[in-house]
C-alpha positions as CSV (number, residue, x, y, z in Angstrom):
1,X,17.6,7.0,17.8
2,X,18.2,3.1,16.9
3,X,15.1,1.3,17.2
4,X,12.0,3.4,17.1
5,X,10.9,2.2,13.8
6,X,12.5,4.9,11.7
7,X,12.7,2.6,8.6
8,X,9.5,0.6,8.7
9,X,7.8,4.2,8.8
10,X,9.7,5.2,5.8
11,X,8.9,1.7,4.0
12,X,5.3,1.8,5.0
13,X,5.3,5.3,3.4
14,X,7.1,4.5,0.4
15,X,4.6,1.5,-0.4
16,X,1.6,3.8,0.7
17,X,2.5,6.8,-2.0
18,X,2.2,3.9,-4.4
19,X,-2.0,3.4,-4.1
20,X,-3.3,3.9,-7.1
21,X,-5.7,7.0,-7.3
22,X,-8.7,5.3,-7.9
23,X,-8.5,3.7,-4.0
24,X,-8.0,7.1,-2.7
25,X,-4.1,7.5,-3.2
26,X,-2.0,9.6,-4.4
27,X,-0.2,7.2,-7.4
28,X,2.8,8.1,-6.3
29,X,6.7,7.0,-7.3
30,X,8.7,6.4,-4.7
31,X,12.6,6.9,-4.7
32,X,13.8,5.1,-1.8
33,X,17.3,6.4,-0.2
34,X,18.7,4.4,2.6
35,X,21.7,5.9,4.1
36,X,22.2,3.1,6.8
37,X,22.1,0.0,5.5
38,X,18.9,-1.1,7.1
39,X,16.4,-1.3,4.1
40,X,15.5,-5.3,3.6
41,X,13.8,-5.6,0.5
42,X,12.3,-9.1,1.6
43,X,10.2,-6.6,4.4
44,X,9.1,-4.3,1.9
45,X,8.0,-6.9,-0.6
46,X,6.1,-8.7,2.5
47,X,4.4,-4.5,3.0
48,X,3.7,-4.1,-0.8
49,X,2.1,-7.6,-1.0
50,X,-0.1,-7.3,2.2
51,X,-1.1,-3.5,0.7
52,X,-1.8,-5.5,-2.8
53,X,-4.2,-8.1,-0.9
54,X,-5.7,-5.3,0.7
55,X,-6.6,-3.6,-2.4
56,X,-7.8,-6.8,-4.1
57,X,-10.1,-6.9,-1.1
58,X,-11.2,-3.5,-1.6
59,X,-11.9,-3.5,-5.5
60,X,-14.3,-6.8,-4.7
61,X,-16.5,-5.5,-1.9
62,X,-16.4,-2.1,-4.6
63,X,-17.5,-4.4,-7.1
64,X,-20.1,-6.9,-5.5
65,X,-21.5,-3.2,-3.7
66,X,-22.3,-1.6,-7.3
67,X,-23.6,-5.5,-8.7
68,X,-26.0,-4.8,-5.6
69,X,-27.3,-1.5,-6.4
70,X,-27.6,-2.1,-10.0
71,X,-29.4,-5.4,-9.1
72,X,-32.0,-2.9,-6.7
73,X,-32.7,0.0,-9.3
């Protein structure tokens, strides 16, 4: 079935087992078999980096929420 996103699926996943545990996920390693040809490691790189921002993101709101409620006991 060409075209029905097959491998971003599979890339999305591979970066996803990847989150480390202490953002909810499951610090995975990922093994990644392509069969086809039709892995593009400048596309995973562009889905690891956007997860990375993501994270950063995360970890500050996390961290300027508990200066808060430190700040209000």
């Amino acid at each position: 079935m060409p075209g029905v996103g097959k491998t971003q699926m599979s890339m999305q996943l591979a970066v996803c087992a990847q989150i480390p545990a202490a953002f909810g996920g499951a610090a995975g390693e990922v093994l990644y078999v392509d069969t086809e040809g039709s892995f593009t490691s400048e596309r995973a790189k562009e889905m690891a980096s956007a997860l990375a921002s993501h994270l950063r993101r995360m970890a500050k709101q996390r961290k300027s929420a508990s200066l808060q409620n430190a700040a209000a006991v």
